[in-house]
C-alpha positions as CSV (number, residue, x, y, z in Angstrom):
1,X,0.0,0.0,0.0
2,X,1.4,3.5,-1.4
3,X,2.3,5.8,1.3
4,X,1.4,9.3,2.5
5,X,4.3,10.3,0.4
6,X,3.1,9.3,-2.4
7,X,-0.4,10.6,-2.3
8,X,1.3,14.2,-1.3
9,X,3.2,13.5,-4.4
10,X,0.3,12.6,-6.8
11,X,-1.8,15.5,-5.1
12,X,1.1,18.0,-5.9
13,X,1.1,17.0,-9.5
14,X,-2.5,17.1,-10.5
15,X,-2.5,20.5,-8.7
16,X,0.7,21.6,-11.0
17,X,-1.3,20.3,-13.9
18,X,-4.5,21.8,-13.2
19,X,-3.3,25.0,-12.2
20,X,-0.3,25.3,-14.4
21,X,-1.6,24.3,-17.4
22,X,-3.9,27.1,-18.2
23,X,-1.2,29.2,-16.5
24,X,1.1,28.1,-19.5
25,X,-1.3,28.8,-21.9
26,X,-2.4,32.3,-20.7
27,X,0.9,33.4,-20.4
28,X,1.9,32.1,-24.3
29,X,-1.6,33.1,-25.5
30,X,-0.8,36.1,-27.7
31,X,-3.2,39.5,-26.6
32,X,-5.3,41.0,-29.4
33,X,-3.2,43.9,-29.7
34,X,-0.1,42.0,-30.4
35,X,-1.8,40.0,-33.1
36,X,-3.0,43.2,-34.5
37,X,0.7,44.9,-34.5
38,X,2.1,41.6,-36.2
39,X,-0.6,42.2,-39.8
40,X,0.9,44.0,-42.8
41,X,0.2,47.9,-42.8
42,X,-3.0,47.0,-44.9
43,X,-4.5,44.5,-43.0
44,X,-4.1,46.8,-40.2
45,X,-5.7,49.7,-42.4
46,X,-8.4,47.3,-43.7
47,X,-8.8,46.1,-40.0
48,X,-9.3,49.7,-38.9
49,X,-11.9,50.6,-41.2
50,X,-14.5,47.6,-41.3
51,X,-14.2,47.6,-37.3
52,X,-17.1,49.5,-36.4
53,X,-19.2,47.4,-38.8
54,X,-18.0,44.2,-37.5
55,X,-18.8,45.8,-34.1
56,X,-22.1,46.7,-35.4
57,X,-22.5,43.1,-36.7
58,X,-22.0,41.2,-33.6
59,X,-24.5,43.8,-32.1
60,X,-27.0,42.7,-33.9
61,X,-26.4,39.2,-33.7
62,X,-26.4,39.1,-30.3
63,X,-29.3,41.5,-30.2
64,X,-30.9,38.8,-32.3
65,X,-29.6,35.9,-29.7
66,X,-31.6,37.4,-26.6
67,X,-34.7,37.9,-28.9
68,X,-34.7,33.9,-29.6
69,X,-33.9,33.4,-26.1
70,X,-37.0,34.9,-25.2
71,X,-39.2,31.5,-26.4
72,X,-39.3,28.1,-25.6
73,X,-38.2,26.7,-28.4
74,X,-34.4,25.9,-28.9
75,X,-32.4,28.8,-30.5
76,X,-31.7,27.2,-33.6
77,X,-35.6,26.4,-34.2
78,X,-36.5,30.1,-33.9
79,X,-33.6,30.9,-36.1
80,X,-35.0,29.3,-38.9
81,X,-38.4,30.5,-38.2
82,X,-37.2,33.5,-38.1
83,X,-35.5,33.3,-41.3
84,X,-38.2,31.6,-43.3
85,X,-40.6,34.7,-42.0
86,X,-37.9,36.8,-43.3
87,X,-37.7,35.2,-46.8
88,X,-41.5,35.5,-46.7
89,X,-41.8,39.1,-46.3
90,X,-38.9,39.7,-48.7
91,X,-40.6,37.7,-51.5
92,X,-43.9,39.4,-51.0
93,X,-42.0,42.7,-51.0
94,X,-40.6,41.5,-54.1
95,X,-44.2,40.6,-55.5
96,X,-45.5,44.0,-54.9
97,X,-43.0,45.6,-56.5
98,X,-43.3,43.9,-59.2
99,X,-46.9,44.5,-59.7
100,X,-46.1,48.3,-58.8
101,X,-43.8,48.1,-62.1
102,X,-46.4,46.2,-64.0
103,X,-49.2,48.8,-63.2
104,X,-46.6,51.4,-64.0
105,X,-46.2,49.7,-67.4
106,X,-49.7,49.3,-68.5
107,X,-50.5,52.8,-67.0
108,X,-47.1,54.2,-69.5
109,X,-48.7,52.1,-72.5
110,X,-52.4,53.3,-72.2
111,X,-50.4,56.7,-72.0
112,X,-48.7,55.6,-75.8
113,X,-51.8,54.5,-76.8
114,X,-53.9,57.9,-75.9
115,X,-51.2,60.0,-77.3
116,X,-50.9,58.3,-80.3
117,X,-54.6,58.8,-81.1
């Protein structure tokens, strides 16, 4: 039977491993800002300029996130609810401006057609 030695031991090195594992890594793990110093001067530029869209972006999408939260449903259900309602709205937007243009068409040709006579 191992003893109290050994358990000390064994204790010491899960706790050296638990603890100093993520230690390792946060301390190697780059920071956003010295990522962002080692792109190309246009990458950086590029970076710089689409940022407060990205920003935006996320925004919304997370904006989005709480609104699905909100039902009882899983996220991923409402999500696709969501985006089938959108589709639905688009295409009828869609549909009516096409028949706007159509009306506008036949309304331009009965113009032709009075003018011509």
């Amino acid at each position: 039977m191992p003893g109290a030695a050994t358990y000390v031991k064994a204790v010491a090195a899960g706790a050296a491993l638990c603890i100093g594992g993520p230690a390792l890594v946060w301390y190697v793990s780059p920071t956003e800002e010295e990522i962002f110093k080692k792109y190309n001067p246009d990458l950086q530029k590029r970076a710089l300029e689409t940022r407060e869209q990205r920003q935006q972006e996320f925004d919304n999408f997370v904006t989005q996130l709480k609104e699905y939260s909100k039902s009882d449903k899983p996220i991923w259900i409402v999500q696709k609810e969501m985006e089938k309602k959108r589709a639905e709205e688009n295409a009828q937007i869609l549909r009516d401006e096409q028949a706007a243009l159509a009306a506008d068409v036949q309304k331009r040709k009965a113009e032709i057609r009075a003018s011509t006579k």
